[in-house]
C-alpha positions as CSV (number, residue, x, y, z in Angstrom):
1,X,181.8,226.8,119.7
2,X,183.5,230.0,118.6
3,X,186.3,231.4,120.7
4,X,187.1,234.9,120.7
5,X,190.2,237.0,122.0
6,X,188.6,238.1,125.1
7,X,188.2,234.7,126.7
8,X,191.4,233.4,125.9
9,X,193.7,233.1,129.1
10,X,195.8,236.1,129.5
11,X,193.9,238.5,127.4
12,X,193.9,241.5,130.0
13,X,191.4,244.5,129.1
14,X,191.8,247.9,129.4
15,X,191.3,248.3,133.2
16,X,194.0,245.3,133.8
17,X,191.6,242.8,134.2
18,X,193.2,239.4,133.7
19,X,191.3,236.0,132.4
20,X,193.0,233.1,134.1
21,X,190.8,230.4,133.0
22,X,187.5,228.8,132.0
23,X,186.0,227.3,134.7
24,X,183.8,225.5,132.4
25,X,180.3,226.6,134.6
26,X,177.5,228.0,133.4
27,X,176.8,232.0,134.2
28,X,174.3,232.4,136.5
29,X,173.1,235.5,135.3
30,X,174.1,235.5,131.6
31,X,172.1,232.5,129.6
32,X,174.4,231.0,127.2
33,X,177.6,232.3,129.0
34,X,180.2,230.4,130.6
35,X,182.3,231.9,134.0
36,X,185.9,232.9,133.8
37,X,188.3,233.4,136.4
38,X,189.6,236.8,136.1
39,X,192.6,238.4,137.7
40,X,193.2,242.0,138.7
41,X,197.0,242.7,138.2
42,X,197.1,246.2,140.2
43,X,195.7,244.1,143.4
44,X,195.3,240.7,142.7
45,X,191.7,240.2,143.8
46,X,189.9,237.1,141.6
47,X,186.3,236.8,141.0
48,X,184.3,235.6,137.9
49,X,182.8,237.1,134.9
50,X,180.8,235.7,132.3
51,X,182.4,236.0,128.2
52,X,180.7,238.9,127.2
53,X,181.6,240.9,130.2
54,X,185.1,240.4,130.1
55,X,186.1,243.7,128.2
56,X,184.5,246.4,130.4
57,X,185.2,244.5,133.6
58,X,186.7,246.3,136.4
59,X,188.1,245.6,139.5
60,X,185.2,244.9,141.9
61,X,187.9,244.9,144.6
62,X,189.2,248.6,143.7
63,X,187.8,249.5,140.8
64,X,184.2,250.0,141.8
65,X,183.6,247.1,139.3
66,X,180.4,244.7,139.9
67,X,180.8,241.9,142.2
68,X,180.8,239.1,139.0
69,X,179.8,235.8,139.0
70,X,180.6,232.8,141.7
71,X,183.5,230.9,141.6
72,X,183.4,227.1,141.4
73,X,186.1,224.7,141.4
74,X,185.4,221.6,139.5
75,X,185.5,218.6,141.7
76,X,187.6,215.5,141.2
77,X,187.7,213.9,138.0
78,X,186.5,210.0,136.9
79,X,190.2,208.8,137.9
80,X,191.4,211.5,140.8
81,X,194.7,212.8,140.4
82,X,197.3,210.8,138.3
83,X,199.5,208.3,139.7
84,X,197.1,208.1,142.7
């Protein structure tokens, strides 16, 4: 799968919008896309975007940016937590 700049973690756009991480879910509105957790560093406020998104976002918190996509955490792994 080919990775580009804008969905690596800590790439931060224009508008100071942060990716934090993959969250490894599908987008829900974006076939073919996966969710990242994004960051706003004027405010703070998290939400999700889909990859191709990620440039233009803005902060749906302050920024009059869209909503974005839901946030999922992944639940436990195979094993649970090491050393459990």
């Amino acid at each position: 799968m080919a990775r580009f700049p804008s969905t690596t973690p800590g790439f931060e756009n224009r508008n100071g919008q942060r990716v934090i991480a993959s969250t490894g879910f599908a987008s829900e509105t974006f076939p073919g896309q996966t969710v990242y957790r994004m960051r706003c560093v004027h405010c703070g406020h998290e939400y999700g975007s889909n990859g191709y998104d990620i440039h233009l976002r803005r902060c749906p918190g302050h920024q009059d940016g869209v909503r974005g996509e839901r946030l999922r955490e992944a639940g436990p792994g195979l094993f649970g937590a090491m050393g459990d």
